[in-house]
C-alpha positions, 0 to 999 in steps of 0.5 A: 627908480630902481638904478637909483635904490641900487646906488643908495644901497652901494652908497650905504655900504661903502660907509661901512665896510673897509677901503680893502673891500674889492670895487664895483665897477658901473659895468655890474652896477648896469647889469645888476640893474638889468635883472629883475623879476619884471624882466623875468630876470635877464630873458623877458622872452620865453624860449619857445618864442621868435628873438628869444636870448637867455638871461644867464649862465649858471655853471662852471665860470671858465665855460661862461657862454659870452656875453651872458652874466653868470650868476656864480659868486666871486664871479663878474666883479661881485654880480651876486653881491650886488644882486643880494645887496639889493634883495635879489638873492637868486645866485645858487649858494653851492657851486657848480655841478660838475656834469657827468662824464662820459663812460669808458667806451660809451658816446654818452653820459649815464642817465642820471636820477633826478636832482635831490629834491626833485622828480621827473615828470617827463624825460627824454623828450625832443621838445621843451616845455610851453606855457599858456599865460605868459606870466607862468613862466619866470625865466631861462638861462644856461647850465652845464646839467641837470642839477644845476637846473634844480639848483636855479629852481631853489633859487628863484623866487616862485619856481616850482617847475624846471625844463631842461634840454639840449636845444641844438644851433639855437644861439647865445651859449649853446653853439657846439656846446653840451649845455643846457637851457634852463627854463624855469615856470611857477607851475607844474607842467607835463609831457602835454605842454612840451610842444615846442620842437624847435625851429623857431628863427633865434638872433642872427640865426636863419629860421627853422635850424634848431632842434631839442633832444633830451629835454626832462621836466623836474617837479619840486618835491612838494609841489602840487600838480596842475 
């Protein structure tokens, strides 16, 4: 049902644009199709669960982890196109964060503030964020910082609290990389939810090989706490 509303759609604008508007290919029709708030868009299992894969990249197109549809437009032969065509309007409308550099004889980034529109709950942490029921938690995917974390907040339907961590070894995008997960819930969490420390078995990983480091949560500003 739904591949068949996506079609219509394309259908009903290839009518009335011109014949210079770029093609989309069935490879985006079929990933298009693929993410929607049913699926919690792309990741229907929460990171802190056994076989869990992020859903998305949203980052820097030229370190796109493979494999992942990165949600950044003029990217993945017109993905958020088709993904507004048909309501999902969840790609960010601001590029990118570029991430912080690294300080002149220093190993690591400046802590940075929290993302305008934000505040952090916890920071710092060496586990991520769980959540019980299920259904509180919406999505997680890939970014290159924090802000774009909160960039993805702003863009997905419901989302009121982001986790954002290192989760080292921990598969698809994140191998000997300084990427973060992004997960994102529809309610505020704290310090106390944070009890996922990794070593959960991921796909084609061996069991109890992942660790977190650096993992924050960021409140949206005007958003009530739990």
């Amino acid at each position: 049902m739904r591949f068949t509303t996506l079609f219509s759609a394309l259908c009903v604008f290839a009518g009335v644009v011109s014949a210079s508007t770029p093609k989309v290919s069935p490879e985006v029709m079929k990933i298009a199709d693929s993410i929607n708030q049913n699926n919690c868009y792309g990741a229907p299992i929460p990171p802190w669960e056994v076989g869990c894969s992020p859903g998305w990249y949203y980052g820097r197109p030229e370190y796109r982890p493979l494999g992942l549809p990165c949600l950044v437009d003029g990217i993945d032969g017109l993905l958020c196109f088709v993904l507004r065509l048909i309501g999902l309007d969840i790609c960010p409308h601001v590029a990118p964060p570029i991430p912080p550099t690294v300080p002149v004889g220093s190993t690591t980034p400046t802590p940075p503030p929290p993302p305008k529109g934000y505040s952090f709950d916890f920071n710092n942490l060496t586990c991520a964020a769980e959540v019980w029921p299920p259904q509180l938690y919406l999505t997680y995917g890939i970014v290159e910082s924090i802000e774009g974390c909160a960039n993805m907040c702003d863009s997905i339907p419901h989302c009121a609290f982001a986790n954002c961590y290192h989760d080292v070894n921990a598969g698809t995008g994140k191998n000997n990389t300084n990427k973060f997960t992004c997960a994102l819930f529809t309610v505020v969490l704290t310090a106390k939810n944070a009890t996922n420390c990794g070593g959960q078995q991921q796909k084609s990983l061996p069991a109890g090989t992942t660790y977190i480091t650096d993992s924050c949560g960021l409140v949206k500003d005007g958003v009530p706490s739990t």
